[in-house]
C-alpha positions in Angstrom: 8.1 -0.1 -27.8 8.3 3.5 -28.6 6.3 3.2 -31.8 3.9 1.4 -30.0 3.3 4.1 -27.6 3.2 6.7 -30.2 0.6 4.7 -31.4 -1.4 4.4 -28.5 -1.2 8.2 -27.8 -2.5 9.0 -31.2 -5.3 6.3 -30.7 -6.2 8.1 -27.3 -6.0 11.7 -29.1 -8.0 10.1 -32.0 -10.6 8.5 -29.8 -11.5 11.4 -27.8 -11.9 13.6 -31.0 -14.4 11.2 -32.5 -16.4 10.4 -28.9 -16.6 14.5 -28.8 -18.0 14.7 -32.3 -20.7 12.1 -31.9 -21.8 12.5 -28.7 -22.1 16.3 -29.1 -23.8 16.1 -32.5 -26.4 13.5 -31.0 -26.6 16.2 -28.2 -27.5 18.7 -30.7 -29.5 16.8 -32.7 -31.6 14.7 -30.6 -31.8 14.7 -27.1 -31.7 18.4 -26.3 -34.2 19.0 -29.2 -36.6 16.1 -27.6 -35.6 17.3 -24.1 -36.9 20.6 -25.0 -40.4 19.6 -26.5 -41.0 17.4 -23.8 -40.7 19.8 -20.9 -42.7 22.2 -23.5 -45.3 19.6 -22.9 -45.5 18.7 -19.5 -45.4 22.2 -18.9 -49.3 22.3 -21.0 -50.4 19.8 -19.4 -49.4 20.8 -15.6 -51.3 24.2 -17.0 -54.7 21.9 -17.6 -54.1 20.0 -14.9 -51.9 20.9 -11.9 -52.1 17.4 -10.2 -50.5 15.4 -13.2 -47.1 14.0 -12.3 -44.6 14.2 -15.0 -43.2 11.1 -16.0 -39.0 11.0 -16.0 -38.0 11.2 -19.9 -34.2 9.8 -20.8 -34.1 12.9 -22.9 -34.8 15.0 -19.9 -31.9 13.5 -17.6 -29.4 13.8 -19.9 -29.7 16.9 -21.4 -27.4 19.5 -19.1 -23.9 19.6 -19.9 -22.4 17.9 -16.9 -24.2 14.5 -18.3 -22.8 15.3 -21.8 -19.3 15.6 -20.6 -19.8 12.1 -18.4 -20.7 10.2 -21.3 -18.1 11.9 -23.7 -15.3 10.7 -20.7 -17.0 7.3 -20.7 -16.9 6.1 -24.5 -12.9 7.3 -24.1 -12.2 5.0 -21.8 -14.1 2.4 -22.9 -12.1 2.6 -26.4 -8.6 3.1 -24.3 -10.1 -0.3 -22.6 -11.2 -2.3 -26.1 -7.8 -1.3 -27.5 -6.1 -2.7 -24.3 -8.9 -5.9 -24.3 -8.0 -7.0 -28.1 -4.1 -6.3 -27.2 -4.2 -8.6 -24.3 -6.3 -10.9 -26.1 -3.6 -11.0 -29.1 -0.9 -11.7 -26.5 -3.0 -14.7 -24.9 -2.8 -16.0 -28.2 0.9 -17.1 -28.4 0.4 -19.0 -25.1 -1.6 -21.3 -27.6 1.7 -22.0 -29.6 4.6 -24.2 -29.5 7.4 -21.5 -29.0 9.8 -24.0 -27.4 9.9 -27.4 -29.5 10.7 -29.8 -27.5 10.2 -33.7 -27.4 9.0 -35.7 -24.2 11.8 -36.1 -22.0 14.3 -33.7 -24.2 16.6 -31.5 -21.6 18.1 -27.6 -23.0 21.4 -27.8 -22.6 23.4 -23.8 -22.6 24.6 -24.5 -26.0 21.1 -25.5 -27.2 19.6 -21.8 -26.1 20.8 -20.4 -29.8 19.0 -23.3 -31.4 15.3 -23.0 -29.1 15.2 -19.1 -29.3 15.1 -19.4 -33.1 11.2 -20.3 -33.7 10.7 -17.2 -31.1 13.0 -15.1 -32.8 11.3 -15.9 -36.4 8.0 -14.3 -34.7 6.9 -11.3 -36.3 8.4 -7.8 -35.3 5.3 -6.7 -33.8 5.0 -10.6 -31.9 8.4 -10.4 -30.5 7.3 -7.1 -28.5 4.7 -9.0 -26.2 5.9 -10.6 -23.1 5.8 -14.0 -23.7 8.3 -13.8 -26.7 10.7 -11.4 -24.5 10.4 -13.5 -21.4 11.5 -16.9 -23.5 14.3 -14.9 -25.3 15.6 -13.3 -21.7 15.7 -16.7 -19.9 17.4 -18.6 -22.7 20.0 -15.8 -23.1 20.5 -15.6 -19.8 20.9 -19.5 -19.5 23.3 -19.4 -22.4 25.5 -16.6 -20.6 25.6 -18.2 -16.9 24.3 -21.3 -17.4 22.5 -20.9 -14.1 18.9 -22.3 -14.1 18.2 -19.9 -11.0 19.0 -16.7 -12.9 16.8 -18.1 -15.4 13.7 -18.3 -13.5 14.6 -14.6 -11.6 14.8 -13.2 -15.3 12.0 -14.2 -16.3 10.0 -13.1 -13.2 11.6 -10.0 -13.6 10.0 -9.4 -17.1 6.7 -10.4 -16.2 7.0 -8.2 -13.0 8.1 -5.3 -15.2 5.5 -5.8 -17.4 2.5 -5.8 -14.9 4.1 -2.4 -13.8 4.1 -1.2 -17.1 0.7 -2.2 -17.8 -0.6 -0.9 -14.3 1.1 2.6 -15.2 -0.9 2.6 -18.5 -3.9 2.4 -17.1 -3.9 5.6 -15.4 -5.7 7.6 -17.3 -8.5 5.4 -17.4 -8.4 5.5 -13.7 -8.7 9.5 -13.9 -11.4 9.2 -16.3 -13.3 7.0 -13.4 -12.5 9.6 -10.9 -13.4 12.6 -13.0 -16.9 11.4 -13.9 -18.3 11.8 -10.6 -16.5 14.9 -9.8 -18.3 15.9 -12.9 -21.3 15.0 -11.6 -21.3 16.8 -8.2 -20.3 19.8 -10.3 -23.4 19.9 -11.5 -25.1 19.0 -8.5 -23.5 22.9 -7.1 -24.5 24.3 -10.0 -28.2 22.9 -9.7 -28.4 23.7 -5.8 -27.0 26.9 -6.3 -28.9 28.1 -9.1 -31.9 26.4 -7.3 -31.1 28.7 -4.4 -31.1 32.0 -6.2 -34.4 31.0 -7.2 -36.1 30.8 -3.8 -37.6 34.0 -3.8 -39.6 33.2 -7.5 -41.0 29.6 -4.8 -41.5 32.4 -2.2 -43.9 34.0 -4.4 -45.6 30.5 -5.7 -43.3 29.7 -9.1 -41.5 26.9 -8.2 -40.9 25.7 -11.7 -37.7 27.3 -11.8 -36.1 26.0 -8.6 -37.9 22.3 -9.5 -35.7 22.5 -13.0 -32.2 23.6 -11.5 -33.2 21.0 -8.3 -33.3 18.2 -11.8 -30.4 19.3 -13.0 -28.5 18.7 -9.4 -30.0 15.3 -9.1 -29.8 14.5 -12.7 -25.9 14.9 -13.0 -25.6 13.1 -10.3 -27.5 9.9 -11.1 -25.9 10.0 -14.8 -22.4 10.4 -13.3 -22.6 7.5 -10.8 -24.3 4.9 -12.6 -21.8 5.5 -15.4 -18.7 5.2 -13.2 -20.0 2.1 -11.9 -20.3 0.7 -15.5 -16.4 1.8 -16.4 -15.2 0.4 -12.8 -16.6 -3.1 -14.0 -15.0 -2.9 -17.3 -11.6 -1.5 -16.1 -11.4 -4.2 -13.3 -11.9 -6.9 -16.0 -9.6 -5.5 -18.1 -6.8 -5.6 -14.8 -8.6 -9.0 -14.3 -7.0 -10.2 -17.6 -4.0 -8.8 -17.6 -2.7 -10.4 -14.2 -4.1 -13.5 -15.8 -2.0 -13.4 -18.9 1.6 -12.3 -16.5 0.5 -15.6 -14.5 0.2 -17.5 -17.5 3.0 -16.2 -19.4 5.2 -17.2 -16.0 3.7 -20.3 -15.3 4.4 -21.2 -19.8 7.8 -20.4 -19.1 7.8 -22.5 -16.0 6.2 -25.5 -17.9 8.1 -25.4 -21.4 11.4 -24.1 -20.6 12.6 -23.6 -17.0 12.0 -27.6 -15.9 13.5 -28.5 -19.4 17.2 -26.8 -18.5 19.8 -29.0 -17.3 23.5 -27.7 -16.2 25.8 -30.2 -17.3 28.2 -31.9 -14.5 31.8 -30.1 -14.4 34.0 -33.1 -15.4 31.8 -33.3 -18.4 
């Protein structure tokens, strides 16, 4: 468990590093450069022709900071949410597999637990760390140590309990990351309206090409930061989506392939 989370903080660390170089190097080399030359453009032809409309450019509504620093928080969490996806997805897996080898109509008796924990024991190191391994391991210890079929079944939800809090806990920072990106956005809506403002006396005197630009910048940030956020809310509530799924399914495997299976033999026996 520790090493695990060592490894996921370095993977975070790692992530963000990388999603900072790229997206500010694409910054620097493409969109503001494009963003530039097209204003530079418009600006010629509003010159020849003061009733054009310019057209909304990609490069244009994406070029301030505020937008840069949305999508840089975006691609973060969606890597935090791919590395959480595939390990989910890995732990599904084992709900695929025999763990408990049993024959129809074969009870688990307390002094069989040893026997039916050893093809979940033989699981790899990293294998025995996902819930359903340690939920079939604590309810057959258990049953071997009280040979109560109740304690069984409150172990086990136990586990699964403790691990949907543990994987709800992990997922904060994601959920900061989805309530950052707006805030990021309405900073730069301020900025925009305020620098617009200290403009108004250059519209006063009949240049309103400043205030329009800072006025784009306010609404720009904005539009960037919200259609982004919804986009990480839909992946982060799949990802919660799948995760209750596998402590359902993990429970109700348990349930099926082990909990119905133990019997308590009669004192007198």
């Amino acid at each position: 468990m520790k090493q695990g989370s060592l490894y996921e903080a370095l993977f975070q660390v790692g992530a963000l590093i990388l999603v900072i170089i790229i997206v500010h190097g694409t910054y620097v080399t493409v969109i503001r450069p494009n963003a530039d030359l097209i204003q530079e453009q418009q600006a010629l032809m509003q010159e020849q022709n003061p009733e054009i409309v310019p057209e909304r450019s990609v490069f244009i509504i994406l070029r301030n900071y505020e937008q840069e620093f949305c999508i840089i928080f975006f691609l973060w969490a969606v890597t935090i949410i791919g590395m959480k996806t595939q390990h989910t997805l890995r732990q599904r897996n084992l709900l695929d597999r025999t763990l408990i080898q049993l024959q129809d109509g074969m009870s688990i008796l307390p002094e069989d637990s040893r026997n039916i924990a050893r093809p979940v024991q033989a699981l790899s190191e990293k294998e025995q760390e996902y819930l359903l391994p340690r939920a079939l391991l604590a309810g057959l210890h258990r049953f071997q140590s009280t040979q109560n079929i109740q304690a069984v079944s409150s172990i086990i939800k136990d586990t699964c309990e403790t691990e949907a809090d543990r994987m709800e806990t992990e997922l904060t920072i994601v959920r900061y990351i989805a309530w950052a990106i707006p805030s990021i956005g309405f900073l730069g809506t301020v900025r925009g309206i305020g620098t617009a403002l200290g403009q108004a006396y250059q519209a006063v005197a009949g240049d309103i090409a400043g205030v329009t630009q800072s006025l784009g910048v306010a609404f720009n940030s904005t539009f960037v930061a919200l259609v982004v956020s919804i986009f990480l809310m839909f992946l982060l509530h799949q990802l919660q989506l799948l995760q209750d799924r596998l402590v359902l399914d993990c429970q109700n495997y348990c349930d099926e392939r082990l909990v119905r299976h133990l019997q308590v033999p009669e004192k007198g026996e």
